[in-house]
C-alpha positions as CSV (number, residue, x, y, z in Angstrom):
1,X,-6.9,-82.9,-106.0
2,X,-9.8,-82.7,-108.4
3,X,-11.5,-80.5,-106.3
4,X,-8.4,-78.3,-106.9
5,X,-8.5,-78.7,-110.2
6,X,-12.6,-77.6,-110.5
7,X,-11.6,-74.6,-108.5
8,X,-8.5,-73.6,-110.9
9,X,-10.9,-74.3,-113.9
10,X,-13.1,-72.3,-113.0
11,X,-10.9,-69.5,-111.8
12,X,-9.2,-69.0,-115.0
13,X,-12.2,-69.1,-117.2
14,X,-13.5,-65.9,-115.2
15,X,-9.8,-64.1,-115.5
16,X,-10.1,-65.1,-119.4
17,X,-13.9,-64.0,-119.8
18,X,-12.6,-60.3,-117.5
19,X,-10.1,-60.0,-120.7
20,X,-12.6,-60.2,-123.5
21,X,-14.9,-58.0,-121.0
22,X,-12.0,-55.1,-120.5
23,X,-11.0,-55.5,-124.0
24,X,-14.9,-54.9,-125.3
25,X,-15.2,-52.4,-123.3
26,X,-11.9,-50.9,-124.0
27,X,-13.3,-50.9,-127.5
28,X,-16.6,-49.4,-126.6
29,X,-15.1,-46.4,-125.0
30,X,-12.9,-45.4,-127.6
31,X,-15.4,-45.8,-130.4
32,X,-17.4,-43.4,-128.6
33,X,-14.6,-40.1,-128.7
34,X,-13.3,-41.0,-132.5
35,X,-16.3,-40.5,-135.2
36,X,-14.7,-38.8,-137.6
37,X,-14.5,-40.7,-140.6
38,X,-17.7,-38.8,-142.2
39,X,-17.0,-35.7,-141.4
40,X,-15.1,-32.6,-143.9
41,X,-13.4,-31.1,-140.6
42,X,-11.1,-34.2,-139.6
43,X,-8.3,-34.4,-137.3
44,X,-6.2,-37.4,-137.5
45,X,-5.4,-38.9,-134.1
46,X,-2.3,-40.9,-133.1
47,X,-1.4,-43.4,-130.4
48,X,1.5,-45.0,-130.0
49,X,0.7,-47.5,-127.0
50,X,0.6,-50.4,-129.0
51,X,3.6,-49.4,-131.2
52,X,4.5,-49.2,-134.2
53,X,5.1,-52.7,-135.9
54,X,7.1,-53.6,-139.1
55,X,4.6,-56.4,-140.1
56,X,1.3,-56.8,-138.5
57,X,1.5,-59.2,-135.6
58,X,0.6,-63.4,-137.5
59,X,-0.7,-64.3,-133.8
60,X,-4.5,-64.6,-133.3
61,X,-4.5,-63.3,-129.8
62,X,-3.0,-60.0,-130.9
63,X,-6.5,-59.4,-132.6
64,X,-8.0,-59.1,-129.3
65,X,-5.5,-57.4,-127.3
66,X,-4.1,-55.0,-130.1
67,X,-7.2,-54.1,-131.4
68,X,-6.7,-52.3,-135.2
69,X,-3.1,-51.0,-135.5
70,X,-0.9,-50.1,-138.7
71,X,2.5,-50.9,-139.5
72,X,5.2,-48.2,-140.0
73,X,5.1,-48.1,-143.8
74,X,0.9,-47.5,-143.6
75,X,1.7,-45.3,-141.0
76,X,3.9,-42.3,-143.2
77,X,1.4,-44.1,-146.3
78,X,-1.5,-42.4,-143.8
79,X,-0.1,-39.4,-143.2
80,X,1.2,-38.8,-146.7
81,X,-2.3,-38.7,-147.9
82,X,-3.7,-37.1,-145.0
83,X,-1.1,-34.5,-146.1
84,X,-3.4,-33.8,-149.7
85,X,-6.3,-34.6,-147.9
86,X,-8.6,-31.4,-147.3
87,X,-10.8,-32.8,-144.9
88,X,-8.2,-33.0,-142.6
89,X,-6.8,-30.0,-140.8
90,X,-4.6,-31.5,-138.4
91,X,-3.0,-34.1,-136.5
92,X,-3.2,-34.7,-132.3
93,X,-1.5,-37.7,-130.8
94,X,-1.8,-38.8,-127.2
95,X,1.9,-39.6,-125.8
96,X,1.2,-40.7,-122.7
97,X,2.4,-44.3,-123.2
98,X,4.6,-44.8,-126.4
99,X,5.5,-48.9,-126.2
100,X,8.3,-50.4,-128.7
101,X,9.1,-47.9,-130.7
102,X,12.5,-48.3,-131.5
103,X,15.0,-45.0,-131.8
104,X,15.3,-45.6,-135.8
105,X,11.2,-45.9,-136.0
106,X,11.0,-42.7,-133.8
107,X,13.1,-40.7,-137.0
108,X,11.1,-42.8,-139.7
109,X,8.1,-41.1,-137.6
110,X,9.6,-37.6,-137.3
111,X,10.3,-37.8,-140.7
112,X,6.7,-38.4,-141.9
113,X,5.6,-35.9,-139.2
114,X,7.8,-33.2,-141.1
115,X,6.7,-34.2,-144.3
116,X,3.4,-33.7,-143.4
117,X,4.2,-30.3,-141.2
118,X,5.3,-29.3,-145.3
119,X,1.4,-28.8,-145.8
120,X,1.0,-26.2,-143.7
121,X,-1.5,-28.6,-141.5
122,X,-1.0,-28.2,-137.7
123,X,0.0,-31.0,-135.1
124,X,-0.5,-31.0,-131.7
125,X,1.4,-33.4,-129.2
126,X,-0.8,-34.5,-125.9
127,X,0.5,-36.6,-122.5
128,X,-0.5,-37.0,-119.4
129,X,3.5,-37.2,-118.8
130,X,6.5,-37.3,-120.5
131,X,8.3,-39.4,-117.8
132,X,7.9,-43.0,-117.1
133,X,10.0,-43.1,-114.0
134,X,13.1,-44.4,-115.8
135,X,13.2,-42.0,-118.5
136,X,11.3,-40.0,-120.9
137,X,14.4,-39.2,-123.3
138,X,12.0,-41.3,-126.6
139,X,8.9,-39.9,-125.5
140,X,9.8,-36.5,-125.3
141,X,12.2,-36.8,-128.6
142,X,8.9,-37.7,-130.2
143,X,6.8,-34.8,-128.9
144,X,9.4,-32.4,-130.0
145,X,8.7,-33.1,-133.4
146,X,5.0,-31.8,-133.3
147,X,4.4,-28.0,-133.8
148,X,2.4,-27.6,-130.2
149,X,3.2,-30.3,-127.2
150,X,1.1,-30.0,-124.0
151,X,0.9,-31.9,-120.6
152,X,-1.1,-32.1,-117.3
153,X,0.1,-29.6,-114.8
154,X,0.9,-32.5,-112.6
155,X,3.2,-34.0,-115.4
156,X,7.4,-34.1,-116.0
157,X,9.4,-34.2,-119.0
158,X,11.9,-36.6,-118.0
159,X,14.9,-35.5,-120.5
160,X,17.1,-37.4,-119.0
161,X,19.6,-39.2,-121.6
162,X,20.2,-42.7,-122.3
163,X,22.1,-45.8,-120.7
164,X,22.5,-49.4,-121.7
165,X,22.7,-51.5,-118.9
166,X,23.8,-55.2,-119.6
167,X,23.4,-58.4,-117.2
168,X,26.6,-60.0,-116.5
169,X,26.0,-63.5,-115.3
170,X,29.4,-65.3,-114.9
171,X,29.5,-64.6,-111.0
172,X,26.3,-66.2,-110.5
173,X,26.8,-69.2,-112.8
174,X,30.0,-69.8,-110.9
175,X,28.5,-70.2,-107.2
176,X,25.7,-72.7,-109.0
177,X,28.5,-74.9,-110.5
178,X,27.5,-74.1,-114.2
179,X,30.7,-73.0,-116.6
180,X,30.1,-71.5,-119.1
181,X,31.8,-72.8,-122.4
182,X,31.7,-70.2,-124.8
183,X,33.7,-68.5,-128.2
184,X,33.5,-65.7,-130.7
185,X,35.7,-64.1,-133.2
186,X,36.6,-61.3,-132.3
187,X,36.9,-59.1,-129.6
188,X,33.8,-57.2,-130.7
189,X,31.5,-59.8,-130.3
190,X,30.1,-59.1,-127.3
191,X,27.2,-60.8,-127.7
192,X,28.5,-64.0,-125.6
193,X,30.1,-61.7,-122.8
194,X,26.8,-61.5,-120.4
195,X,27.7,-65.0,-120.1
196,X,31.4,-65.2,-119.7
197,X,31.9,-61.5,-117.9
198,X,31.8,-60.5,-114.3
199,X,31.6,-56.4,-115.6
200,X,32.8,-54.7,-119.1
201,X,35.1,-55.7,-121.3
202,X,37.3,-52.6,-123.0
203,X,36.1,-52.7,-125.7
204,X,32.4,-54.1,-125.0
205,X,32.7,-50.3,-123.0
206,X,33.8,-49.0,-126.2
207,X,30.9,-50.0,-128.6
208,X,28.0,-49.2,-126.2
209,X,29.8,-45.8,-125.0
210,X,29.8,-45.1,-128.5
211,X,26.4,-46.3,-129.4
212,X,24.5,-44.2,-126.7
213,X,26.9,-41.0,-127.4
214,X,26.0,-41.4,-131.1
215,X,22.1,-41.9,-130.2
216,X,22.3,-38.7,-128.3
217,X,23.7,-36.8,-130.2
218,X,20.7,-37.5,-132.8
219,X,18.0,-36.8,-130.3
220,X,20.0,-34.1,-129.4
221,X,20.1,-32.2,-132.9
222,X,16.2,-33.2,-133.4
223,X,14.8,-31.8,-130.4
224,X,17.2,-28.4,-131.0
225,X,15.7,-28.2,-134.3
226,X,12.4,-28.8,-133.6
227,X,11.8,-26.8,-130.7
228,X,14.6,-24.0,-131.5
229,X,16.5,-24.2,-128.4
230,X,20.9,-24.7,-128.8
231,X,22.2,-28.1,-128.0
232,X,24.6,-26.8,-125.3
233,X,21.4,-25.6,-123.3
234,X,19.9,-29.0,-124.1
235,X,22.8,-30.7,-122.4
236,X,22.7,-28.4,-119.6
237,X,18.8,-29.5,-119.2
238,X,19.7,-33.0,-119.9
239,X,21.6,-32.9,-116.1
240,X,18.5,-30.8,-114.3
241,X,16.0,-33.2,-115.8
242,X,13.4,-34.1,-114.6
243,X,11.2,-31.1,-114.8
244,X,7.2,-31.0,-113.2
245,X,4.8,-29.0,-114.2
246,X,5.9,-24.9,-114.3
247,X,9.5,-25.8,-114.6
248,X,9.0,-27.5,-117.8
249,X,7.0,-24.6,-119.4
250,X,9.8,-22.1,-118.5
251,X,12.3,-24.6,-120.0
252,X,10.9,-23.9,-123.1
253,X,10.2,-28.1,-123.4
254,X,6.2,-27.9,-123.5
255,X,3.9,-25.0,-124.9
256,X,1.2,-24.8,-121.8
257,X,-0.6,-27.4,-119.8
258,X,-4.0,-29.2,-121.1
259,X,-6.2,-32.1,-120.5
260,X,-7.6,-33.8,-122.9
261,X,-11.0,-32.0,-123.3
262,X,-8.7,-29.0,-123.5
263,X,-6.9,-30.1,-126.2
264,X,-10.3,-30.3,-127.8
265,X,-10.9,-27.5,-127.5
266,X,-7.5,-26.0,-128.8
267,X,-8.4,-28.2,-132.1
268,X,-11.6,-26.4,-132.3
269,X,-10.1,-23.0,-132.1
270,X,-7.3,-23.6,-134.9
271,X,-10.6,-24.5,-136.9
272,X,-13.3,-22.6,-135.8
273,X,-15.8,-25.4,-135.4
274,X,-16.0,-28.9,-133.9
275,X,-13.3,-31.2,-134.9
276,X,-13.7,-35.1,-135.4
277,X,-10.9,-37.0,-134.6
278,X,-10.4,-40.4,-136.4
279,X,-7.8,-43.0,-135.3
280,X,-4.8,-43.2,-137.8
281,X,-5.3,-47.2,-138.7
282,X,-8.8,-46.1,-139.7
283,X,-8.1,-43.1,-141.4
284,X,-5.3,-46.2,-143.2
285,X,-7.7,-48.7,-143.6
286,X,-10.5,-46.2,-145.4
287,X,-8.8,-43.2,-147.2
288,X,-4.8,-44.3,-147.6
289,X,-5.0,-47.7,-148.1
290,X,-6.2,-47.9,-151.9
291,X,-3.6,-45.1,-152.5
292,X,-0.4,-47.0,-153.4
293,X,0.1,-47.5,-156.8
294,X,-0.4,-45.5,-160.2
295,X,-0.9,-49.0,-161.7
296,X,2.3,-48.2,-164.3
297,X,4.8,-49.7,-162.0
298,X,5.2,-52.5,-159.4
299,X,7.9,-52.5,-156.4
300,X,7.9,-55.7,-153.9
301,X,8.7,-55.5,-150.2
302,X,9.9,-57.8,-148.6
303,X,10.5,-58.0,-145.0
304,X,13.5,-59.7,-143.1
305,X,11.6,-59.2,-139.3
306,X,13.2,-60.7,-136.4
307,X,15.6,-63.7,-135.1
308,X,16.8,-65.1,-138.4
309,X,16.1,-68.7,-138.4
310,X,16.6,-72.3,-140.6
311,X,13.3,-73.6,-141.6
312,X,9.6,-72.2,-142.3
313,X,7.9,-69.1,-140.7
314,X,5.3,-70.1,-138.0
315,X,2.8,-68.6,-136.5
316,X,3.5,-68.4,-132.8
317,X,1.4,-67.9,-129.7
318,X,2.7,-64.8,-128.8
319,X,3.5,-63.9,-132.2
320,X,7.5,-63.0,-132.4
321,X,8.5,-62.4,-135.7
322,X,11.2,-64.6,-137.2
323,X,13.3,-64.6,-140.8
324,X,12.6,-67.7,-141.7
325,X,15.3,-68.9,-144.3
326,X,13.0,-71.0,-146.2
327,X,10.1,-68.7,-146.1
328,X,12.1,-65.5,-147.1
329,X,14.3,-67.3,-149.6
330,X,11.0,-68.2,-151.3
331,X,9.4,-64.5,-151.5
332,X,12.7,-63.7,-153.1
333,X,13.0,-66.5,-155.5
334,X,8.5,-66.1,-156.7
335,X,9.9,-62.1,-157.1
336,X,13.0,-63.4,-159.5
337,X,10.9,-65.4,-161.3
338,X,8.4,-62.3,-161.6
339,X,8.7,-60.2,-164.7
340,X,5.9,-57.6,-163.9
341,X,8.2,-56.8,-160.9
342,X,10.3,-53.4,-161.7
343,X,12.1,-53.3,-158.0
344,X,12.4,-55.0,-154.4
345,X,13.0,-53.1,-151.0
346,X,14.1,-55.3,-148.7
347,X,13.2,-54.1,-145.1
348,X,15.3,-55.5,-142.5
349,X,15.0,-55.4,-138.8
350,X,17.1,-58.4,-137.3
351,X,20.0,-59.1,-134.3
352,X,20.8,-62.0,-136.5
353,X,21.1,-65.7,-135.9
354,X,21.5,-68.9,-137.6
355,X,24.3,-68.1,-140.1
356,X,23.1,-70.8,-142.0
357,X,19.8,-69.1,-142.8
358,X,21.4,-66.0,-143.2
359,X,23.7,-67.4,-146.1
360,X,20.4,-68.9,-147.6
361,X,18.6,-65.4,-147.4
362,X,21.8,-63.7,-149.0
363,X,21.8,-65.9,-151.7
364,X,18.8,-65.3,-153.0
365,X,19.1,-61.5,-152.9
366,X,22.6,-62.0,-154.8
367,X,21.0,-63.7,-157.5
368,X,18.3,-61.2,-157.6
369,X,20.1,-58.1,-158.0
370,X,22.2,-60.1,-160.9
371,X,19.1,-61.5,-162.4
372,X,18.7,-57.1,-163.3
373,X,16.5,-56.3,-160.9
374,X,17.3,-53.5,-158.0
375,X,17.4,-54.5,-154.3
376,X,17.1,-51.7,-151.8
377,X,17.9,-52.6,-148.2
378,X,16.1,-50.8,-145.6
379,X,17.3,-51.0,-142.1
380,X,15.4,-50.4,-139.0
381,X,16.1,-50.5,-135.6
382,X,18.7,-52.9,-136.2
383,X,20.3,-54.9,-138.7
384,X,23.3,-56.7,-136.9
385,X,25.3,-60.1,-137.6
386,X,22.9,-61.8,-140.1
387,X,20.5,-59.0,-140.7
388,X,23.4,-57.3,-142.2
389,X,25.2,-60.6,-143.8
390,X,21.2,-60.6,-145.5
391,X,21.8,-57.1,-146.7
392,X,25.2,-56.7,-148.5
393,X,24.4,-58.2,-151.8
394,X,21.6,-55.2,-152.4
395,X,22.5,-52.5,-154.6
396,X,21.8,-50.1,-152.2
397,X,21.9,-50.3,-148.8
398,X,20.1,-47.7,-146.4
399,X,19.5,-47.3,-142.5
400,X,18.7,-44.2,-140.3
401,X,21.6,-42.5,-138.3
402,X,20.6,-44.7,-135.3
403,X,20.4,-47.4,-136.8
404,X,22.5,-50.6,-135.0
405,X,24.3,-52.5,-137.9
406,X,27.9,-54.2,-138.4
407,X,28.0,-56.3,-135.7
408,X,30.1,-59.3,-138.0
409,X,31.2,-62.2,-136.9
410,X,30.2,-65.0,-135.0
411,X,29.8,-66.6,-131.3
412,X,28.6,-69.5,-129.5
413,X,28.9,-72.2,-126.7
414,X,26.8,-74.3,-124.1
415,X,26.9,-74.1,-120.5
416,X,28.0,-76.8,-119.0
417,X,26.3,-78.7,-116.0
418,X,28.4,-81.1,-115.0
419,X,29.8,-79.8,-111.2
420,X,25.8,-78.7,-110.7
421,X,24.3,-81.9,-111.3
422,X,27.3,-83.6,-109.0
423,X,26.6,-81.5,-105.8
């Protein structure tokens, strides 16, 4: 056994020392492409594989594994000023893996995409593929937003719609002897049904019908816009999808086919000389990030990220964000008790939780807007149960068509082991 245990050590210390190795190197290779904070002819480049986060990630690993990433807000703040920036001419972004981007992040990323398109700067769109093998419905709603979008020959655009496709474990928990015990007020609570349903409710059907219909229908009117093709031909593509290669440059989808030293060289042509590109969290971190304030007036943001909880905010291993009641409340309260402090946004992105916290966390922002000063609630992704119970005392409220909110009331229960433990 200790022999074993020698072996195990000794194993895992070479799979940890590979990680810091790949990531190094990882780090190494991309330095070498991206230069371009020095130059006057800049091009800023986007990627999207790590996501775009509401609050960096508190967990130390992520420092290794991430690497240098900004959050959404210093992601428009970046493009904003790269907008008045002269040294930059464009913007490229490489699509070929777009992780945790939610559909209400995608239009807050459209949006500063189009702000910046105001400019008269050019952007250009880059993927190996726009299919993932499920679907490629984000990805490609994305790309669609950029002036130019280009793909290998041997890629797809895989426009293919959305589904939601829920887990219903009451079946199973029967033939193991576990019952579950569960309640929730009302009907549209469905939150509890993966564990007290054999298949769909009515009107647990109803809601998510509705959700992905209403989802669609934005991607829907984005892509049309963008790349000037009628919706009703987009639905007719949305049931001949996937396309490869020349079908998706007749569809009208993608402008031509490139790799990535060809996209280089398509840069260099809008500019007539060599182009740098610099990664967007640089470009933050050296040109945007001194570029907030005018110094005459001071807005707090707050953010409400994740599973809303009793209690402090602590830094986990993996690093999930949480709305820590105690935490929050506090931010809120140090604000109240601010007088240089003109306004608050309050950026929300939460499924809910303890209703506890969540009546702590609504407190504070009620006596905060009375106390005279002006709470704006931004919603991303979602804001459902508690994040929205943490949000109705603001004096405005604001969310992106796609954004999941309402969601009111509550649920609970145990499962019960009892016939489990007796066979």
């Amino acid at each position: 056994m200790k022999k074993f245990w020698i072996i195990f050590s000794i194993v895992m210390a070479l799979v940890v020392m590979g990680l810091f190795a790949g990531v190094i190197a990882l780090g190494v290779l991309v330095g070498d492409d991206f230069t371009g904070l020095t130059s006057d002819n800049r091009v800023v480049y986007l990627d999207f594989s790590m996501g775009l986060p509401e609050i960096q990630p508190q967990d130390p690993w992520s420092h290794f594994t991430v690497g240098e990433n900004v959050t959404l807000l210093e992601f428009q703040k970046a493009l904003e000023y790269a907008a008045r920036d002269s040294s930059v001419k464009g913007i490229v972004a490489d699509l070929s893996f777009v992780g945790g981007i939610g559909i209400s992040q995608l239009q807050d990323v459209r949006s500063a995409l189009d702000r910046f398109k105001e400019s008269g700067k050019w952007t250009i769109a880059y993927a190996d593929t726009y299919f993932s093998g499920m679907t490629g419905t984000g990805t490609y709603y994305l790309a669609s937003a950029f002036d130019e979008v280009y793909m290998h020959k041997t890629g797809n655009v895989g426009f293919l719609g959305l589904a939601i496709q829920p887990y219903f474990l009451a079946g199973a928990f029967e033939k193991f002897g576990i019952e579950p015990v569960m309640d929730r007020r009302h009907e549209y609570k469905t939150m509890v049904n993966m564990y007290t349903e054999t298949g769909f409710t009515e009107p647990q059907r109803e809601i998510e019908q509705l959700l992905v219909d209403r989802i669609m229908e934005e991607i829907l009117a984005g892509v049309s816009k963008s790349r000037n093709i009628p919706e009703e031909r987009l639905k007719e593509l949305l049931n001949e999808a996937p396309f490869l290669g020349q079908e998706a440059l007749d569809t009208g989808l993608v402008d031509g086919y490139a790799y990535w030293d060809e996209v280089k060289t398509i840069m260099e042509e809008k500019t007539g000389e060599e182009v740098s590109p610099v990664p967007v969290a640089e470009y933050y971190n050296s040109e945007a990030a001194d570029s907030w304030s005018d110094g005459t007036r001071k807005i707090a943001v707050v953010y409400g990220v994740g599973e809303v909880v009793r209690g402090e905010m602590k830094t986990s291993f993996r690093g999930n964000s949480v709305m820590a009641s105690k935490s929050v409340s506090r931010m809120l309260r140090q604000i109240r008790e601010d007088d240089k402090v003109d306004a608050v946004v309050f950026r929300v992105s939460s499924p809910g939780g303890s209703h506890e916290a969540s009546d702590t966390i609504a407190h504070e922002v009620k006596l905060l807007s009375e106390a005279g000063i002006p709470v704006v609630a931004s919603m991303g992704d979602v804001a459902a149960s508690g994040g929205y119970y943490v949000s109705m005392y603001a004096d405005l409220v604001m969310a992106q068509p796609t954004t999941i909110t309402g969601s009111i009331g509550v649920a609970g229960g145990k499962l019960v082991f009892k016939e489990l433990m007796n066979n």
